[in-house]
Each structure stands twice: as C-alpha cells, then as structure tokens.
CHARMM internal coordinates of N, CA and C (Angstrom, degrees):
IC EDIT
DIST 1 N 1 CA 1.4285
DIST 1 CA 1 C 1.5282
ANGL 1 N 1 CA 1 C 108.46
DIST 1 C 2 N 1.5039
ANGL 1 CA 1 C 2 N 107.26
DIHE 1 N 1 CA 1 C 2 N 122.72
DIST 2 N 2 CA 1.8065
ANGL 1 C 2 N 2 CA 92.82
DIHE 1 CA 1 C 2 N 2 CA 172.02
DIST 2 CA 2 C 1.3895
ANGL 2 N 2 CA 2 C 113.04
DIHE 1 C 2 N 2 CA 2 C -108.82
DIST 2 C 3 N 1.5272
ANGL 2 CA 2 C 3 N 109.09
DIHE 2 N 2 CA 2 C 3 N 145.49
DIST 3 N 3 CA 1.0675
ANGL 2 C 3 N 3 CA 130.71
DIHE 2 CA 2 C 3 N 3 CA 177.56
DIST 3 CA 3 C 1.9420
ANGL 3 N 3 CA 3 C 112.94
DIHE 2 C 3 N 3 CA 3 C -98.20
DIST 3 C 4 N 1.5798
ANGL 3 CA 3 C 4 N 91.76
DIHE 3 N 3 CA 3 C 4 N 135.12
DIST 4 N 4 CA 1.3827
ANGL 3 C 4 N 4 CA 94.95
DIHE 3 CA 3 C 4 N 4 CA 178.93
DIST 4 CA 4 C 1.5246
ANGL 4 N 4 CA 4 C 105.04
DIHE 3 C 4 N 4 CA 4 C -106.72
DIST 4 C 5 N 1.3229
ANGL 4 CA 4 C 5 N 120.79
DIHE 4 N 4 CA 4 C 5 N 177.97
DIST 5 N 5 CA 1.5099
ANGL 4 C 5 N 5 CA 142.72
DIHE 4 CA 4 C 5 N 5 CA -159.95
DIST 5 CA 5 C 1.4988
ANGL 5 N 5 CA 5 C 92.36
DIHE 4 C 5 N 5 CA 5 C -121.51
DIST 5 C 6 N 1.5944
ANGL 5 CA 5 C 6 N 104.74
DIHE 5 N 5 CA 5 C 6 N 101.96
DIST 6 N 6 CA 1.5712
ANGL 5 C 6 N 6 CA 89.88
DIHE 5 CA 5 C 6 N 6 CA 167.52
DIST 6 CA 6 C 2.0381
ANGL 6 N 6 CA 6 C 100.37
DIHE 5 C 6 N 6 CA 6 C -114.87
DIST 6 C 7 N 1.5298
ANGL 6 CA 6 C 7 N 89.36
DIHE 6 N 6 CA 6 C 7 N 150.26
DIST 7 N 7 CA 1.9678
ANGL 6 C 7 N 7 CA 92.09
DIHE 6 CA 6 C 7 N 7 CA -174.43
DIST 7 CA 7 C 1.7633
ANGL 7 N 7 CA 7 C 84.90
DIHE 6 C 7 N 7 CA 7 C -117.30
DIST 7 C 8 N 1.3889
ANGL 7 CA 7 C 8 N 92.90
DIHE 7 N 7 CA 7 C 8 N 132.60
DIST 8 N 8 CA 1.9518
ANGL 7 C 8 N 8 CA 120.48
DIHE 7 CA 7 C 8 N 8 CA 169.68
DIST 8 CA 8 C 1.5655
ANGL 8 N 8 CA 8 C 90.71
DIHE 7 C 8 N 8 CA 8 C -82.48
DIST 8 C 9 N 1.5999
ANGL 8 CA 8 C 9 N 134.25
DIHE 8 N 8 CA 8 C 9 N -22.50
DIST 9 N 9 CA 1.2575
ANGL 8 C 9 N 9 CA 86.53
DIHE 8 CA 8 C 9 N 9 CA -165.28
DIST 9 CA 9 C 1.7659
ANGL 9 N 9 CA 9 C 99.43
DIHE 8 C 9 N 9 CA 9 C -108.98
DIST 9 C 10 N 1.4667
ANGL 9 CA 9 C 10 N 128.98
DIHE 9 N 9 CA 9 C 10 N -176.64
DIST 10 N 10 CA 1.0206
ANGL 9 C 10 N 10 CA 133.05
DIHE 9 CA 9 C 10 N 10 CA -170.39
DIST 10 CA 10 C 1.7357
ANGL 10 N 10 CA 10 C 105.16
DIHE 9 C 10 N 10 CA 10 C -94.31
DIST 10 C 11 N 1.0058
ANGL 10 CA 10 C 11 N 109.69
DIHE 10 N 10 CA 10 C 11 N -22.26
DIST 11 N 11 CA 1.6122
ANGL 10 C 11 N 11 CA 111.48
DIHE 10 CA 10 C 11 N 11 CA 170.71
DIST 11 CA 11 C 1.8348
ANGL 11 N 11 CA 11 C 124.04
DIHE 10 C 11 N 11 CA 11 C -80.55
DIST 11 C 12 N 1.3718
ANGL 11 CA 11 C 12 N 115.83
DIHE 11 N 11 CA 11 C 12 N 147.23
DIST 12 N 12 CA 1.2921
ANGL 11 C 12 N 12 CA 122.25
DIHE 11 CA 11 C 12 N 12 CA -177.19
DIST 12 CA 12 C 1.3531
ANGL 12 N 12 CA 12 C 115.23
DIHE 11 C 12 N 12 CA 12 C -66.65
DIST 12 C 13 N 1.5207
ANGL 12 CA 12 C 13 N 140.78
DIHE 12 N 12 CA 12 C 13 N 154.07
DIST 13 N 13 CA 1.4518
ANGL 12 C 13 N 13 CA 110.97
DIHE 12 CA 12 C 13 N 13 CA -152.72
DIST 13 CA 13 C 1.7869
ANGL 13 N 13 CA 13 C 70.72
DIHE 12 C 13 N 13 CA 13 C -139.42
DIST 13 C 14 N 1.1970
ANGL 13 CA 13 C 14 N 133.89
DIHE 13 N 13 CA 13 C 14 N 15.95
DIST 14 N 14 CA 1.5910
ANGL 13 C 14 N 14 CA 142.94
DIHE 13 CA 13 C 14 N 14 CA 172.18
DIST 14 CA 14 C 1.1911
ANGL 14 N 14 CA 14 C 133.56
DIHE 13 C 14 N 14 CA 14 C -56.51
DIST 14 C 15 N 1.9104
ANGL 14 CA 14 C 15 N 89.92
DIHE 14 N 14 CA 14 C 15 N -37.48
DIST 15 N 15 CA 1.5607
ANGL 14 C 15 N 15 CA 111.79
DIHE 14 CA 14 C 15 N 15 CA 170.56
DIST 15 CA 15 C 1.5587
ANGL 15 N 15 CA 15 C 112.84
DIHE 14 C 15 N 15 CA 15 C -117.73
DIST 15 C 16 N 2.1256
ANGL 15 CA 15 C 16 N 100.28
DIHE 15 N 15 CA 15 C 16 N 173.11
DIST 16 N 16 CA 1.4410
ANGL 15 C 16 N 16 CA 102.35
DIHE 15 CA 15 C 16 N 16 CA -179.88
DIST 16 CA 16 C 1.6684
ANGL 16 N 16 CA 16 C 97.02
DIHE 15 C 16 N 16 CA 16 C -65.71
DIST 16 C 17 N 1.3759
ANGL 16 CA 16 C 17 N 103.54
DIHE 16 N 16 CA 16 C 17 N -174.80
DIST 17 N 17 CA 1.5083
ANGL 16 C 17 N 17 CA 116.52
DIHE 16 CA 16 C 17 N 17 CA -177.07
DIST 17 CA 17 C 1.5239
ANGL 17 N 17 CA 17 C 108.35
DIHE 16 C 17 N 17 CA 17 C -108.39
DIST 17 C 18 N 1.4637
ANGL 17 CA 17 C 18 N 113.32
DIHE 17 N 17 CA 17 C 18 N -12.79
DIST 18 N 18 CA 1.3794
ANGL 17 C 18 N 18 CA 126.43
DIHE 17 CA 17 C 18 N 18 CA 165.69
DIST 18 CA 18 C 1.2137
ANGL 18 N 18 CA 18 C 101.42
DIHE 17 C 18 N 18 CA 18 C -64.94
DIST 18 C 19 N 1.7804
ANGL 18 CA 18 C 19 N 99.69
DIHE 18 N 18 CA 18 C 19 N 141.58
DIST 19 N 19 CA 1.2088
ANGL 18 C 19 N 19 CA 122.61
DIHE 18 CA 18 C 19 N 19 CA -168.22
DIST 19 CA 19 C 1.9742
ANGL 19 N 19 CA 19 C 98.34
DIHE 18 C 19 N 19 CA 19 C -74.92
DIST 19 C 20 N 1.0423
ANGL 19 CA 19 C 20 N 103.30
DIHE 19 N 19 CA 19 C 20 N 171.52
DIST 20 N 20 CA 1.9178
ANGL 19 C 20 N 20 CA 109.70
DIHE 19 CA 19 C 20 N 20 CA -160.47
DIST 20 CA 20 C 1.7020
ANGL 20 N 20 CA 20 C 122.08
DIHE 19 C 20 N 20 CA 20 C 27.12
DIST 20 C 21 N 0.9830
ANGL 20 CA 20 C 21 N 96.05
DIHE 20 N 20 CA 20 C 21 N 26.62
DIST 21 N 21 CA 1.9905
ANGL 20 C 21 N 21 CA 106.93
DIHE 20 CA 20 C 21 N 21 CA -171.73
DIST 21 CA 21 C 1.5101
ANGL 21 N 21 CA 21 C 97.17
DIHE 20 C 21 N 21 CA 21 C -96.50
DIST 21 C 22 N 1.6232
ANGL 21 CA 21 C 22 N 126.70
DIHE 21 N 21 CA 21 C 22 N 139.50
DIST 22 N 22 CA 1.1162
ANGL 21 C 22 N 22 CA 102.87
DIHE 21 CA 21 C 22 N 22 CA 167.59
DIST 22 CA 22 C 1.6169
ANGL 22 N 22 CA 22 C 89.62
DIHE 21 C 22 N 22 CA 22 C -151.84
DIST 22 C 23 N 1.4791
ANGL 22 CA 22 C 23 N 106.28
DIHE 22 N 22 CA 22 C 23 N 64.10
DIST 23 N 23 CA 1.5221
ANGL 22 C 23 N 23 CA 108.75
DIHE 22 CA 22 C 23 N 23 CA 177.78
DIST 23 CA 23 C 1.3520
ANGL 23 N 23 CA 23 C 102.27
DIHE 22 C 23 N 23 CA 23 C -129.41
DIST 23 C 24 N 1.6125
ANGL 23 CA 23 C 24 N 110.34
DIHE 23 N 23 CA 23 C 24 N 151.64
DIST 24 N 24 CA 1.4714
ANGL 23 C 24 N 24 CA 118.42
DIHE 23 CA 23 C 24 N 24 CA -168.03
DIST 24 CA 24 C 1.7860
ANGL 24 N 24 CA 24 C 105.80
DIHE 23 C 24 N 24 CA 24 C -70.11
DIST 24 C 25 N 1.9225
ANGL 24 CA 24 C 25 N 93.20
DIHE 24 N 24 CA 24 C 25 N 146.00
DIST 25 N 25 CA 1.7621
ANGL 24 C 25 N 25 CA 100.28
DIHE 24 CA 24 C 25 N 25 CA -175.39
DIST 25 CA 25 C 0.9328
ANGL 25 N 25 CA 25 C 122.23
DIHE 24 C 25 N 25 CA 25 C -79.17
DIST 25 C 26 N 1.3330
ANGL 25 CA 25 C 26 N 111.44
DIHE 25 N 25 CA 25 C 26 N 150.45
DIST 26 N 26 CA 2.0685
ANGL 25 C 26 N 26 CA 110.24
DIHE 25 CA 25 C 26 N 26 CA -166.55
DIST 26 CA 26 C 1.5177
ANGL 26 N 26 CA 26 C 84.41
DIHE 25 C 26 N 26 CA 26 C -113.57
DIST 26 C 27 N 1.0646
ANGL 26 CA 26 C 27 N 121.69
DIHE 26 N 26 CA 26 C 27 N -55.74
DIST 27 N 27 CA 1.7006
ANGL 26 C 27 N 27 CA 139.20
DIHE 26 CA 26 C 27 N 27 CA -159.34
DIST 27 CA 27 C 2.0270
ANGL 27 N 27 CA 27 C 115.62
DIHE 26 C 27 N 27 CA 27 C -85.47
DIST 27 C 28 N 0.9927
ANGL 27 CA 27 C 28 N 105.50
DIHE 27 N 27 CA 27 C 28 N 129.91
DIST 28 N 28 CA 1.6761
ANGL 27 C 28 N 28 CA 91.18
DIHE 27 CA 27 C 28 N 28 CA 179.37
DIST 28 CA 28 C 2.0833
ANGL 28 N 28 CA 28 C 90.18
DIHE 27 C 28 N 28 CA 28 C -117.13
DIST 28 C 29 N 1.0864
ANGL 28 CA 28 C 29 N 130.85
DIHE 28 N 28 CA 28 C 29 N 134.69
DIST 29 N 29 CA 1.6628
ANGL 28 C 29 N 29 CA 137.22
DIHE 28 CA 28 C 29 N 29 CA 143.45
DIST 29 CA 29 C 1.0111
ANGL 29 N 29 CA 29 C 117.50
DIHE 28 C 29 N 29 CA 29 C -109.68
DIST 29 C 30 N 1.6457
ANGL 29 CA 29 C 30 N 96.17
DIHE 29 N 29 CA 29 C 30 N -177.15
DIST 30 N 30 CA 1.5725
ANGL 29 C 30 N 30 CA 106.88
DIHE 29 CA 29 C 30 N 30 CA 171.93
DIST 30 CA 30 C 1.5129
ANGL 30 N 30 CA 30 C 96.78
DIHE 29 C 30 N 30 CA 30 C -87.58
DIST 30 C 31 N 1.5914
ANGL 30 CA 30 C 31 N 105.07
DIHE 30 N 30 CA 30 C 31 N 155.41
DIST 31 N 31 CA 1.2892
ANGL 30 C 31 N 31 CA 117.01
DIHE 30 CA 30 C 31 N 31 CA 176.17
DIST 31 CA 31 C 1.7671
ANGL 31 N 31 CA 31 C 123.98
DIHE 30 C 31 N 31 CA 31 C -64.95
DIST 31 C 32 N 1.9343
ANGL 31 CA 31 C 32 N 94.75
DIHE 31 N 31 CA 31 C 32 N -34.46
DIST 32 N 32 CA 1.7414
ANGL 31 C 32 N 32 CA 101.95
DIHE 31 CA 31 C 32 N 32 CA 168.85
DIST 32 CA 32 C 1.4264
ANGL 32 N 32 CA 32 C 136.20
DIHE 31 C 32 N 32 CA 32 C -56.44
DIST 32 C 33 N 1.8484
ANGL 32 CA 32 C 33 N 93.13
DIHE 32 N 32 CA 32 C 33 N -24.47
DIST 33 N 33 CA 1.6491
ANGL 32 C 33 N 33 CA 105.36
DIHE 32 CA 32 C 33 N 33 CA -175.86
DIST 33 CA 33 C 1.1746
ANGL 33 N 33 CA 33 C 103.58
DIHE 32 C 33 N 33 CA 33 C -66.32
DIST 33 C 34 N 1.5061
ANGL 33 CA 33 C 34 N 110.39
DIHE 33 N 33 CA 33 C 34 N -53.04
DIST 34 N 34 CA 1.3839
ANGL 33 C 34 N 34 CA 120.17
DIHE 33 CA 33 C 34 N 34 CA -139.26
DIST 34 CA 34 C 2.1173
ANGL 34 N 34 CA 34 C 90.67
DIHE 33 C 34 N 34 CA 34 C -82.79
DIST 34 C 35 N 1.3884
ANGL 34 CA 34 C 35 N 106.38
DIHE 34 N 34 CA 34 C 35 N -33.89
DIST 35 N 35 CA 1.7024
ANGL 34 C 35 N 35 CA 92.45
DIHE 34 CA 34 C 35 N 35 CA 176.95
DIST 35 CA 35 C 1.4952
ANGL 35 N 35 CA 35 C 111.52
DIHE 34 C 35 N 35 CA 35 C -72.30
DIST 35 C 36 N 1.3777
ANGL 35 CA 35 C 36 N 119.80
DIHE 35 N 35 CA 35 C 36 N 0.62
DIST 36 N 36 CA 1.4550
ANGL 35 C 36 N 36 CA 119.52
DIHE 35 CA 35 C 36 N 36 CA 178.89
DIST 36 CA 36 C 1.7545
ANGL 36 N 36 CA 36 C 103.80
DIHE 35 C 36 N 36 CA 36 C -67.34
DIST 36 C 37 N 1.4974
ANGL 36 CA 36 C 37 N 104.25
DIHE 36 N 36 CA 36 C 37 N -34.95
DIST 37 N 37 CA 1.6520
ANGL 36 C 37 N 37 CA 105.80
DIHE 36 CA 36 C 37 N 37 CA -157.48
DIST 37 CA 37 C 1.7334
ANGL 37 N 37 CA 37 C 102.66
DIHE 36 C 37 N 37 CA 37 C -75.78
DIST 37 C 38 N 1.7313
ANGL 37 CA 37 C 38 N 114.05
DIHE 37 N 37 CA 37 C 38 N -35.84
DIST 38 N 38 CA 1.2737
ANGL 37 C 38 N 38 CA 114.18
DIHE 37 CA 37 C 38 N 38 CA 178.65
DIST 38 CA 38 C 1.6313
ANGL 38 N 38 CA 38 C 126.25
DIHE 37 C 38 N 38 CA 38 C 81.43
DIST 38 C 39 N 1.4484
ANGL 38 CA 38 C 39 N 104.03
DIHE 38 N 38 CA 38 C 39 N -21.75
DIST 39 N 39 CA 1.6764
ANGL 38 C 39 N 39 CA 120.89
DIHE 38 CA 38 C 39 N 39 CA 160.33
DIST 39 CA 39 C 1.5838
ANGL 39 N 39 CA 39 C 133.63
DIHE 38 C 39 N 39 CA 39 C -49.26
DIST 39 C 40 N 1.6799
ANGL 39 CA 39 C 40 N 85.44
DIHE 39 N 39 CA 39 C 40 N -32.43
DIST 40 N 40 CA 1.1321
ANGL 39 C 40 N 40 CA 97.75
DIHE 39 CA 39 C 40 N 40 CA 178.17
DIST 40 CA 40 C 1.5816
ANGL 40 N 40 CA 40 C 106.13
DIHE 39 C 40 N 40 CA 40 C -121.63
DIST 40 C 41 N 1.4699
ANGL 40 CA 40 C 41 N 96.55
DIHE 40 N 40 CA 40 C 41 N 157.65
DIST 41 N 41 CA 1.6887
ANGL 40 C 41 N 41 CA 110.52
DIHE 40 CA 40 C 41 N 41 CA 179.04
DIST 41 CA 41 C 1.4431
ANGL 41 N 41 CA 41 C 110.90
DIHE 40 C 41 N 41 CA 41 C -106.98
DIST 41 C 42 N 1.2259
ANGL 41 CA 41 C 42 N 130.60
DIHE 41 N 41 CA 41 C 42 N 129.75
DIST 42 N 42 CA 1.9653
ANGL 41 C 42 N 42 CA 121.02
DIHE 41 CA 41 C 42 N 42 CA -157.47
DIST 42 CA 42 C 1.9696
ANGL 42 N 42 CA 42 C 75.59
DIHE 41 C 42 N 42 CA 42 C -118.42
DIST 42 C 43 N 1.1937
ANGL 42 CA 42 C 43 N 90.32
DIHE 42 N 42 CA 42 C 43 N 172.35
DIST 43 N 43 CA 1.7150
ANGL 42 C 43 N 43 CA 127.27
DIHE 42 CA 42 C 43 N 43 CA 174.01
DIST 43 CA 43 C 0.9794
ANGL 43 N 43 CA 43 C 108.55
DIHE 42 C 43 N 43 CA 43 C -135.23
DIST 43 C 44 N 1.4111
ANGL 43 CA 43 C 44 N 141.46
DIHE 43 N 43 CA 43 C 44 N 121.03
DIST 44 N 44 CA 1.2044
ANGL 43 C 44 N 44 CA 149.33
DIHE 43 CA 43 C 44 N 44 CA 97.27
DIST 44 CA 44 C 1.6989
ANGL 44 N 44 CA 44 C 90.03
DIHE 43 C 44 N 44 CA 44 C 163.60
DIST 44 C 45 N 1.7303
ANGL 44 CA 44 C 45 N 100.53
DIHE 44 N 44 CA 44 C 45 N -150.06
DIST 45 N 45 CA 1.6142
ANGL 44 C 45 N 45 CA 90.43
DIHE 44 CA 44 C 45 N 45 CA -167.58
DIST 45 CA 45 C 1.3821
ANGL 45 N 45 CA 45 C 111.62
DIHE 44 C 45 N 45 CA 45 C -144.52
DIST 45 C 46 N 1.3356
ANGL 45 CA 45 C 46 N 113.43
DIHE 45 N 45 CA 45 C 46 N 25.12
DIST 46 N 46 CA 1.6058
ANGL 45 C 46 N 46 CA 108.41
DIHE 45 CA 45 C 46 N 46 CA 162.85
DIST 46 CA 46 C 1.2605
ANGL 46 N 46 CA 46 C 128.30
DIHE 45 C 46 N 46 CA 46 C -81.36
DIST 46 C 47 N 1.4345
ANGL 46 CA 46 C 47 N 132.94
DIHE 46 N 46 CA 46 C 47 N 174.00
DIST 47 N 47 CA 1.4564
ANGL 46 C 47 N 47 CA 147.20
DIHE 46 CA 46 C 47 N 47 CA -134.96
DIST 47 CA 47 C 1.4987
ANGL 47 N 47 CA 47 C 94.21
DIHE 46 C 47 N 47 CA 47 C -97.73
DIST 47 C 48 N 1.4034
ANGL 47 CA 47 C 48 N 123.41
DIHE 47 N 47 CA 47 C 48 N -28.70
DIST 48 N 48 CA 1.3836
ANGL 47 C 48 N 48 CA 126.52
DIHE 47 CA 47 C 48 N 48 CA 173.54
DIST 48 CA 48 C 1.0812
ANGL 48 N 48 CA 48 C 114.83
DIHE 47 C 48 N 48 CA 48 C -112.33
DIST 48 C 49 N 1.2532
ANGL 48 CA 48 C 49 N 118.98
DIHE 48 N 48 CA 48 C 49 N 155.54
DIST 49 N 49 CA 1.5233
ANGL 48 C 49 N 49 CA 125.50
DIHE 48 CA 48 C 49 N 49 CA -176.69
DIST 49 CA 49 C 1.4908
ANGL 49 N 49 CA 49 C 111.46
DIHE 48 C 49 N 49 CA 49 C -125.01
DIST 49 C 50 N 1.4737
ANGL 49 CA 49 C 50 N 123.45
DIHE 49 N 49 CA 49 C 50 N 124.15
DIST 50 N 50 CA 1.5330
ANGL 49 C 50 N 50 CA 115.59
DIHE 49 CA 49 C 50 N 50 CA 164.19
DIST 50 CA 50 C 1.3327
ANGL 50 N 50 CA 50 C 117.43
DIHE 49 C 50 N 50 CA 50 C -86.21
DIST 50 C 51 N 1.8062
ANGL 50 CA 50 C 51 N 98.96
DIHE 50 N 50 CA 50 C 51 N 139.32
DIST 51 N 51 CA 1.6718
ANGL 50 C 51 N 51 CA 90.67
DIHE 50 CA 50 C 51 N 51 CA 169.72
DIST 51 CA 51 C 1.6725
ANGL 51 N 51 CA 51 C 96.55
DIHE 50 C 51 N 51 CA 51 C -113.47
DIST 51 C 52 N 1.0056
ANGL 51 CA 51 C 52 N 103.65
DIHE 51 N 51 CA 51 C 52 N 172.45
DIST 52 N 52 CA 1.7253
ANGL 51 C 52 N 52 CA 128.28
DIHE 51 CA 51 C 52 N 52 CA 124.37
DIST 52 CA 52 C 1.2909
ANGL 52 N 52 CA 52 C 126.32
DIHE 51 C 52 N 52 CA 52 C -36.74
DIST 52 C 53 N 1.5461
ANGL 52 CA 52 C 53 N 104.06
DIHE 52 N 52 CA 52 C 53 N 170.58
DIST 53 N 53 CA 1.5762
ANGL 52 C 53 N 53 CA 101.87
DIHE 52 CA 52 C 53 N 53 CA 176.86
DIST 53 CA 53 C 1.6071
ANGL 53 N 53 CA 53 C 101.69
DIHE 52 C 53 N 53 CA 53 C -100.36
DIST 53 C 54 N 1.9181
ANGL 53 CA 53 C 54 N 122.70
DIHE 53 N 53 CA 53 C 54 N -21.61
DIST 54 N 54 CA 0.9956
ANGL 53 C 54 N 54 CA 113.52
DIHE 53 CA 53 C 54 N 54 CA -176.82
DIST 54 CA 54 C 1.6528
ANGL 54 N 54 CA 54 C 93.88
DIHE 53 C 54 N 54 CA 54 C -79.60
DIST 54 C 55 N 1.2804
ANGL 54 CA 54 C 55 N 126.37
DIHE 54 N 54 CA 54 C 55 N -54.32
DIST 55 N 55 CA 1.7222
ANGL 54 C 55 N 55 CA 110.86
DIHE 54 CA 54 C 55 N 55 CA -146.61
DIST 55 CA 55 C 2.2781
ANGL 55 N 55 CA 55 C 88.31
DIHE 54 C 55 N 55 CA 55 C -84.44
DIST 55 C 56 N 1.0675
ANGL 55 CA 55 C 56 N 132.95
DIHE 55 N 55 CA 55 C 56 N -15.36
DIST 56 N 56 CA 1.5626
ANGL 55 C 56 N 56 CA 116.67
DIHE 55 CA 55 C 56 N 56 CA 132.05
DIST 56 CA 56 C 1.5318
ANGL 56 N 56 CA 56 C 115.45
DIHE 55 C 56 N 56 CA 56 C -37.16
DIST 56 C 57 N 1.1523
ANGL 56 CA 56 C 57 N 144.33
DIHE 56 N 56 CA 56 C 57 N -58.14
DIST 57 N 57 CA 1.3028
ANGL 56 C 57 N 57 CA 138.57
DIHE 56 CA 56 C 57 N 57 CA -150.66
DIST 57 CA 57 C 1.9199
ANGL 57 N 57 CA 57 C 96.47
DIHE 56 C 57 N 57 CA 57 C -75.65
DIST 57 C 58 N 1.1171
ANGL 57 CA 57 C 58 N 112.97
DIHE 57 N 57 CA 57 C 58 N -45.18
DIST 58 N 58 CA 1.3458
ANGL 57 C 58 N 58 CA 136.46
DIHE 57 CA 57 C 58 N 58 CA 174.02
DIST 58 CA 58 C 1.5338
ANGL 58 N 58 CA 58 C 107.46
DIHE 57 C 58 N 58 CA 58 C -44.34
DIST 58 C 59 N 1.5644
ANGL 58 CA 58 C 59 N 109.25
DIHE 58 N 58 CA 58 C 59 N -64.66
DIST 59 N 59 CA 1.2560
ANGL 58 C 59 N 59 CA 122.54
DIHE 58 CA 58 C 59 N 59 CA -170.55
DIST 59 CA 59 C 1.8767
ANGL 59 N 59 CA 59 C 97.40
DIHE 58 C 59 N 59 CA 59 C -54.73
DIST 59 C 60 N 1.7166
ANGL 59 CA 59 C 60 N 114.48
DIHE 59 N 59 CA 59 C 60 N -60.24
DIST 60 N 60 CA 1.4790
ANGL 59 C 60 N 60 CA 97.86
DIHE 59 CA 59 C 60 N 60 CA -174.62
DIST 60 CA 60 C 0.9788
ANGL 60 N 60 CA 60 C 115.97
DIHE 59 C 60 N 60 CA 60 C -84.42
DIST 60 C 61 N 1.5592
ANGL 60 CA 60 C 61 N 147.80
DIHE 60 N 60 CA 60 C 61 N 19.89
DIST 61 N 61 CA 1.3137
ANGL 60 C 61 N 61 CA 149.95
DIHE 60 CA 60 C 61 N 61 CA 117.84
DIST 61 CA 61 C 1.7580
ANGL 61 N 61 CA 61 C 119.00
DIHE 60 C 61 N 61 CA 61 C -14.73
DIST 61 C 62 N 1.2349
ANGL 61 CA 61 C 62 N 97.49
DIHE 61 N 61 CA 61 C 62 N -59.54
DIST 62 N 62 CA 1.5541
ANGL 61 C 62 N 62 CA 116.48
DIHE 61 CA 61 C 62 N 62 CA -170.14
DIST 62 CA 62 C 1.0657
ANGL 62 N 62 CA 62 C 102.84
DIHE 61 C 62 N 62 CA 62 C -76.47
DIST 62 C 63 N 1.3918
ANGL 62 CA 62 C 63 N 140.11
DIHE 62 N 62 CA 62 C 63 N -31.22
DIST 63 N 63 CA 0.9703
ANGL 62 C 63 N 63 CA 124.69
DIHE 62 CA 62 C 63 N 63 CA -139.52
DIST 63 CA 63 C 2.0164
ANGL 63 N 63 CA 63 C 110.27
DIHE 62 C 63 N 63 CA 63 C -145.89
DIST 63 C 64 N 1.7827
ANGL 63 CA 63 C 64 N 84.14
DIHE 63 N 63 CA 63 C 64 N 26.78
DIST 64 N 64 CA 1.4716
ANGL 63 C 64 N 64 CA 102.86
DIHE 63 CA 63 C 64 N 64 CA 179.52
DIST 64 CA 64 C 1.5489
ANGL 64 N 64 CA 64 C 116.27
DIHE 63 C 64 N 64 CA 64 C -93.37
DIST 64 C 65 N 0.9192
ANGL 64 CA 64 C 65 N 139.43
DIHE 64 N 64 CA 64 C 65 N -4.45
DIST 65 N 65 CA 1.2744
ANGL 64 C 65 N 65 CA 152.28
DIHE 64 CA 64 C 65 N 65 CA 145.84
DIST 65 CA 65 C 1.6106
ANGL 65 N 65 CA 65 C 112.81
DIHE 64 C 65 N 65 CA 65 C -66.15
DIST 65 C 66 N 1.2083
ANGL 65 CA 65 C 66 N 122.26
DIHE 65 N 65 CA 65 C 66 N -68.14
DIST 66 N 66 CA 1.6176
ANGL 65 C 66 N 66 CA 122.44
DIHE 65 CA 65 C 66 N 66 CA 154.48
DIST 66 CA 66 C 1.4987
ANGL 66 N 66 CA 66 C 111.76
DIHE 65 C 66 N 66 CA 66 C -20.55
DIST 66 C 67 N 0.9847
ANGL 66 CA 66 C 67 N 102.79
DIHE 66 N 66 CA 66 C 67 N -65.37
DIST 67 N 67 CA 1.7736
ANGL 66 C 67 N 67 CA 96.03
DIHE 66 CA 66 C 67 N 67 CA 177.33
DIST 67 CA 67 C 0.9535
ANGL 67 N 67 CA 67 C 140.28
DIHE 66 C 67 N 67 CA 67 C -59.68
DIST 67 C 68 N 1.7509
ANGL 67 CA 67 C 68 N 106.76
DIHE 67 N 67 CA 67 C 68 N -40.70
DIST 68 N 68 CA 1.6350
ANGL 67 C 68 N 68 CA 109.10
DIHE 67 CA 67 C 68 N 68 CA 145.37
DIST 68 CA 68 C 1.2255
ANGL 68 N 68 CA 68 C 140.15
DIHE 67 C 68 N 68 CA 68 C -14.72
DIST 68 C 69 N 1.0963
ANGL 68 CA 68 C 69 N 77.45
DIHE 68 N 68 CA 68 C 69 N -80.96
DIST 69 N 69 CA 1.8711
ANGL 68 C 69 N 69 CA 117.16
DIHE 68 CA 68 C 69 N 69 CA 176.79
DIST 69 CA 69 C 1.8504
ANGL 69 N 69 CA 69 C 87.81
DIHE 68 C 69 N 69 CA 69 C -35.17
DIST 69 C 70 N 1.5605
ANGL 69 CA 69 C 70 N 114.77
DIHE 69 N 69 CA 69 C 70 N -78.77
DIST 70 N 70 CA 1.3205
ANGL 69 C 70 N 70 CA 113.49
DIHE 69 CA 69 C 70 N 70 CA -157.49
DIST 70 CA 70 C 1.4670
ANGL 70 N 70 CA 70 C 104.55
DIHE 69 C 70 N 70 CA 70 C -63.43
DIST 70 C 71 N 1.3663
ANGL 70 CA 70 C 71 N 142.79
DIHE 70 N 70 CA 70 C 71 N -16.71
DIST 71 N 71 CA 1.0914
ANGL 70 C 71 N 71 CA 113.20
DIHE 70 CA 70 C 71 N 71 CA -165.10
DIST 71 CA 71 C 1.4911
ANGL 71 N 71 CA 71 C 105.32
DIHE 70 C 71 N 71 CA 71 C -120.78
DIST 71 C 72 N 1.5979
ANGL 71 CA 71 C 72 N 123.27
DIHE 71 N 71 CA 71 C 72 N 16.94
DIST 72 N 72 CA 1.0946
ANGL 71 C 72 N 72 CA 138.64
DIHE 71 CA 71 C 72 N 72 CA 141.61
DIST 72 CA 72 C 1.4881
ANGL 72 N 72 CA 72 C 113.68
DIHE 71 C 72 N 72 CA 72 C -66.90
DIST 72 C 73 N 1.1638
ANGL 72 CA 72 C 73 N 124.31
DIHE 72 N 72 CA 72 C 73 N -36.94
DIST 73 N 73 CA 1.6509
ANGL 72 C 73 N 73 CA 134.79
DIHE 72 CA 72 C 73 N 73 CA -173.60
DIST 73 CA 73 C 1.7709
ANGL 73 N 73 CA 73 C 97.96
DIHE 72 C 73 N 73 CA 73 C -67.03
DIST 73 C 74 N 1.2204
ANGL 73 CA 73 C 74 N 136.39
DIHE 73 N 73 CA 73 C 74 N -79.90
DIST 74 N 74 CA 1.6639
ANGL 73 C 74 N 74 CA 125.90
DIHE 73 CA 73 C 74 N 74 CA 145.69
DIST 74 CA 74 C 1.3158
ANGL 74 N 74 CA 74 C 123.90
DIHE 73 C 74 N 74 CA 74 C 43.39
END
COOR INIT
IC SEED 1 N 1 CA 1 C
IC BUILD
C-alpha cells in the first residue's frame, strides 16, 4: 500500500526558517521561544519553527543560562 505525504501548510518545510539559512531542518520549536532569544531572524509565520543543526546550536547557546536558571528553580 503506498502512502503519500500530504503538508497543510503552504510553506516548504526543506529549509531552516532562519532568515539566509538554506540547510535542511534537524530541530522543529515553537516560534515564541525561539523570538525570545532574538539572535536569530525567522521568516515566515507559523507556530513552529525549523532549525538547523547550526542555527539550533545558536539557539541553545543563547539560551543556556535560561535553562539553568529553570532547572535550578525545581
């Protein structure tokens, strides 16, 4: 039996979502986290965001102290 791939959304899901990035996504987030960090610049406007593994590496860069923080709070 073959199964097809159907995508709801109208955007290509091939590339990162970072703006000038055009390498395939390893990582899926929410779009709020990732505009919390501000390092990065996103394109377009859905609820999830794909990264990369480099602008991922970026994202928990920024946002390694944040985590601390929360999982010291615990």
């Amino acid at each position: 039996m073959k199964h097809r791939d159907i995508s709801l959304s109208n955007e290509d899901k091939d590339i990162c979502s970072a703006s000038g990035c055009n390498n395939s996504p390893k990582r899926s987030l929410p779009r709020k986290r990732v505009e919390k960090v501000g390092a990065l610049s996103l394109q377009g406007s859905n609820r999830k965001v794909q990264l990369c593994s480099d602008c991922y590496r970026i994202f928990k860069k920024e946002t390694k102290k944040d985590r601390t923080m929360e999982s010291l709070g615990r």
